[in-house]
N, C-alpha and C positions, 0 to 999 in steps of 0.2 A: 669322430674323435673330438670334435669342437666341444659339441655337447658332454662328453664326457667330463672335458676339463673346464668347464663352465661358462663357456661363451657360445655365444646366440648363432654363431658362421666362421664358418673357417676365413672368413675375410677380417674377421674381428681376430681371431687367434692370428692369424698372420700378423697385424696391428701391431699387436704384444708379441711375437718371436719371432721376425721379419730376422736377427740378426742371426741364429741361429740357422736361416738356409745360404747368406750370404756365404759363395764361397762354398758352398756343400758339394757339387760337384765334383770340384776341383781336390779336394780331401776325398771324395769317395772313389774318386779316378787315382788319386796318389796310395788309396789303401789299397785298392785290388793291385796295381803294379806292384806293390811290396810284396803282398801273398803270392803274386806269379813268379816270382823269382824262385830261382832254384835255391833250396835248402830254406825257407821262407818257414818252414813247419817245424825246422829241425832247434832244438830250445840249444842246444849248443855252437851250433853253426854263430862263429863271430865272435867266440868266448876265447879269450887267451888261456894259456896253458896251463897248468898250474904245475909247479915246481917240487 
């Protein structure tokens, strides 16, 4: 992937997006518990009523 986006090592693109893993975990751990919840697929689950 480095080479794709122009640098010589993934040690060098880490360099340059280092902030973009900070914290990845923790967002990818807080999306799957979203998606596990029940009704997590359902596009109206959470929508108020309409009148």
């Amino acid at each position: 992937m480095a080479d794709w986006m122009g640098h010589s090592s993934t040690d060098v693109m880490r360099e340059h997006y280092h902030y973009i893993f900070e914290g990845a975990e923790q967002r990818g751990r807080a999306a799957i518990a979203t998606m596990l919840k029940p009704g997590a697929d359902d596009p109206t689950e959470g929508r108020a009523e309409v009148a």
